[in-house]
N, C-alpha and C positions, 0 to 999 in steps of 0.2 A: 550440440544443438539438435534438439527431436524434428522430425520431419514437422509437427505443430507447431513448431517455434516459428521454422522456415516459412510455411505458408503463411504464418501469422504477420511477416516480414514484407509480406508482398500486399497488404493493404495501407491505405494512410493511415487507418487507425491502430494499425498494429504495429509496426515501422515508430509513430509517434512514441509508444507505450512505450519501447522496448529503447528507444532514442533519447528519453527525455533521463530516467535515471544515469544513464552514461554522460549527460551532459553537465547534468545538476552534479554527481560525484565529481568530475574533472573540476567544475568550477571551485567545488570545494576547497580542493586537495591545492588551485594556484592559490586561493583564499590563503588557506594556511603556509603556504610558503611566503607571504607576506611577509614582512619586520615589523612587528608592533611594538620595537622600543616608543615610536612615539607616542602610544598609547590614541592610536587613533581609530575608530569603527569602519566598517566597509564603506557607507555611507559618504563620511568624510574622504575615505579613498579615491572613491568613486566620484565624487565632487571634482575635487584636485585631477585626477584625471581628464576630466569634462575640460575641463580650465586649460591644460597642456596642450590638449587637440584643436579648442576651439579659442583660447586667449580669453579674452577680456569678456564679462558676460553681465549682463544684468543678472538681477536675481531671479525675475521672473522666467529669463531663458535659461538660466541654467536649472531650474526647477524642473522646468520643460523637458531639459534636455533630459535628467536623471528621472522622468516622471514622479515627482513628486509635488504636491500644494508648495506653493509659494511661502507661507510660515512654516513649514518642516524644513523649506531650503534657507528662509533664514537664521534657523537653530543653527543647521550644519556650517553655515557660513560661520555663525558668530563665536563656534566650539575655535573654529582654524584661524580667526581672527586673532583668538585669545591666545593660541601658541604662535603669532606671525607666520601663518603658512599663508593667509592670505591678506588683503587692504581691500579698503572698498576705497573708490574714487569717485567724483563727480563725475556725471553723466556731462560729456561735452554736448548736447543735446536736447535732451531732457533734463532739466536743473533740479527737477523734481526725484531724479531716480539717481541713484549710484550702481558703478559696476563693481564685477568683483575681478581682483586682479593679483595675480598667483605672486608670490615673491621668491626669490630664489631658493630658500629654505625646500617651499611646499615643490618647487619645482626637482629639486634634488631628491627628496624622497618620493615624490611618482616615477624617478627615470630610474631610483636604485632598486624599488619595488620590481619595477616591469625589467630590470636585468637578473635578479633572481628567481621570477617565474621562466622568462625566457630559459634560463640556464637549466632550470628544473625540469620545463619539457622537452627543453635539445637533446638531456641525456636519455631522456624516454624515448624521442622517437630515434634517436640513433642504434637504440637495441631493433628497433622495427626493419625486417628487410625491404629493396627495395619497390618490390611492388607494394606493399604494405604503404611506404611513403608517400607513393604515387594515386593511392586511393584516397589518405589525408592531403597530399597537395588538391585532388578534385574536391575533397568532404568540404576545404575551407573556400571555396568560390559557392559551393551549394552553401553552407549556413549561412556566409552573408545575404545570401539574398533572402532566405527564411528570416534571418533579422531585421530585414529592412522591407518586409512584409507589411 
């Protein structure tokens, strides 16, 4: 790294530049470690995940929660529908709305997903020494909070 590099490091706007390709690549690479036997998009993944963390969701929150319009989340919904990864059920509530509600299927492939990425970065950062680790144990308390910016 050039001494320009370094200093470049010590601004937010340089820090950001040089921060966001290394983030967006890593994201990729768990992307691809994915199993797309079931011929499913990130999107859908991504959904099903939402569902795992938070349960039962109307549509408009779980659109919310994925940032996306409320008819793009009903697409993805109605793709997962169609392979029973997910049910929608009556709102106890609201009569007028349905949630959407994960079935053990969609539940099994978000937990087999997230044990093959896990497995894929364990072996990565166990090549890292251990200071190295201790810098990713602090990096991941700092991105949370940049994600929940």
């Amino acid at each position: 790294m050039t001494t320009a590099t370094k200093d470049h490091l010590h601004t937010a706007a340089g820090l950001a530049s040089e921060l966001r390709p290394s983030v967006m690549r890593l994201a990729r690479r768990l992307r691809q470690v994915a199993d797309d036997r079931e011929g499913l998009n990130p999107n859908q993944l991504s959904a099903l995940a939402v569902l795992v963390n938070a349960g039962d969701l109307p549509i408009g929150e779980l659109a919310a929660a994925e940032r996306v319009q409320p008819p793009s989340m009903t697409r993805i919904v109605n793709g997962l529908e169609e392979r029973a990864l997910v049910t929608r059920e009556p709102d106890p509530i609201d009569k007028r709305s349905s949630r959407v509600h994960l079935t053990p299927a969609g539940r099994q492939i978000v937990l087999a997903n997230r044990r093959r990425r896990d497995q894929w970065l364990a072996v990565r950062i166990a090549e890292l020494d251990e200071d190295e680790r201790e810098v990713l144990r602090s990096a991941v308390r700092i991105l949370e909070k940049v994600n929940h910016a």
